[in-house]
C-alpha positions as CSV (number, residue, x, y, z in Angstrom):
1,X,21.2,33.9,16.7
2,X,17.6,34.2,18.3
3,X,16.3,35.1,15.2
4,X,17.4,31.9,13.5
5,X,16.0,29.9,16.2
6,X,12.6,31.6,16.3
7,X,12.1,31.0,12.3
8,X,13.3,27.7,12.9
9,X,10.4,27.2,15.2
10,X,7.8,29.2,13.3
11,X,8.4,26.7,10.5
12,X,8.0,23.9,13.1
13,X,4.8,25.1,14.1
14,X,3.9,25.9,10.5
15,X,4.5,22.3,9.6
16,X,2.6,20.3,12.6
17,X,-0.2,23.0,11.6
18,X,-0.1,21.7,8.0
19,X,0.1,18.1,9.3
20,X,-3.0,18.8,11.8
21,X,-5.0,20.0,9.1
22,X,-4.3,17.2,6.9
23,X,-4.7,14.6,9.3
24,X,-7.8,16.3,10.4
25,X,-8.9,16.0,6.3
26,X,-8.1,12.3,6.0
27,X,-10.0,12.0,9.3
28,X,-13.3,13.4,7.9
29,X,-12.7,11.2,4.4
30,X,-12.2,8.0,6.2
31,X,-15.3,8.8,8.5
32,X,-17.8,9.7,5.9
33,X,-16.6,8.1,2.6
34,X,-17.5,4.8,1.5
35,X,-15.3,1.4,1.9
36,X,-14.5,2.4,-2.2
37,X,-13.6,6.4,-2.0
38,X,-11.6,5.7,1.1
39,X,-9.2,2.8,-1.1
40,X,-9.6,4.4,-3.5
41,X,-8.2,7.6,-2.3
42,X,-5.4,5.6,-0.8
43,X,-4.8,4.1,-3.9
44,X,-4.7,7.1,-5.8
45,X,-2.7,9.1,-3.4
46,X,0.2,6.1,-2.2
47,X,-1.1,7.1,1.6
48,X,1.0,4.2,2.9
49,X,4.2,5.9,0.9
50,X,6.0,3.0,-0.4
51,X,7.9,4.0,-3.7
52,X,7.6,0.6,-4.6
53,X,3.5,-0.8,-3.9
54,X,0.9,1.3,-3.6
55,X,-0.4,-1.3,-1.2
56,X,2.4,-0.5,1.6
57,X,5.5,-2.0,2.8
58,X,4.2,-5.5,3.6
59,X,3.9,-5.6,-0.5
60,X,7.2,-4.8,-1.4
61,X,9.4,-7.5,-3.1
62,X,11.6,-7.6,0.0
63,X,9.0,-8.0,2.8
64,X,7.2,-10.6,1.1
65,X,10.5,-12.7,-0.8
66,X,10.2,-15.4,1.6
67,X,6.4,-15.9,0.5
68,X,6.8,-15.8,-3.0
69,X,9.6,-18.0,-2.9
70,X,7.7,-20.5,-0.8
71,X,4.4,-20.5,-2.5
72,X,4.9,-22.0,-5.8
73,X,6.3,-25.1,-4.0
74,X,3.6,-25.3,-2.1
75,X,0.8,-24.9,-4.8
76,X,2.2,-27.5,-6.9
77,X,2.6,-29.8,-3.5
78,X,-1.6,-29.1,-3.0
79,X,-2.3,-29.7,-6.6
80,X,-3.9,-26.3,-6.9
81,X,-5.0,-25.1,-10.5
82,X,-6.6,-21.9,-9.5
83,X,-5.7,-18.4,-7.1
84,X,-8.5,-16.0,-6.1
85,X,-6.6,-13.0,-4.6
86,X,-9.3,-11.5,-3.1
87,X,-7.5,-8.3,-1.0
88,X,-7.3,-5.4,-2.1
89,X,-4.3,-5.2,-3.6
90,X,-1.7,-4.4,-6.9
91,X,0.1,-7.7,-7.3
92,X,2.9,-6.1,-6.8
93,X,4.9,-9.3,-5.7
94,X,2.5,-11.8,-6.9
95,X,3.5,-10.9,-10.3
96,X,6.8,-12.2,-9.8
97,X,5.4,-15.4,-8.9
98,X,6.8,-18.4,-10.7
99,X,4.2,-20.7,-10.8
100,X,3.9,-23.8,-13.0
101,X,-0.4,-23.5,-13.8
102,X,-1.7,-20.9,-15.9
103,X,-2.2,-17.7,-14.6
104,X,-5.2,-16.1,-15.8
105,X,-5.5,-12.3,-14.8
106,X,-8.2,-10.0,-14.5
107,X,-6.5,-7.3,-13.8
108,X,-6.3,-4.5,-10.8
109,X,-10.2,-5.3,-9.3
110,X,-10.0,-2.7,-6.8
């Protein structure tokens, strides 16, 4: 039985070693990249792990339902023609938007 429990803890430790060094990577990245490696890199590697938005959890269809739902109302209320989305961001849920102007796209910006 002890030796179950010490590999048990030898992989703890081995884990929150792993997850040191890591954090300890991103640390240095985020300190001397620029504003464009740094999103980039999070881009590229889903750092905010959501399976759905590369752009984290506040980006899912879920979290921002009552937004999308409410928005097109409110365009065509303000007689707007036109969206800049300026944040950096994937349209995940403003894709889904229904919205009675033309949409013109430019695509992911960055």
């Amino acid at each position: 039985m002890g030796s179950q429990s010490n590999d048990s803890f030898l992989r703890f430790l081995q884990d929150l070693i792993s997850k040191s060094r890591r954090k300890s990577e991103e640390a240095r990245r985020f300190r001397n990249g620029s504003r464009e490696e740094v999103f980039s890199w999070i881009f590229k590697t889903n750092k905010w792990g959501c399976s759905e938005s590369v752009s984290g959890k506040g980006s899912d269809l879920i979290q921002s339902k009552r937004l999308s739902d409410g928005l097109p109302n409110l365009l065509q209320d303000l007689n707007v023609h036109s969206i800049l989305d300026l944040p950096c961001g994937d349209m995940n849920w403003m894709k889904t938007l229904a919205i009675a102007v033309p949409i013109h796209r430019c695509g992911y910006c960055g």
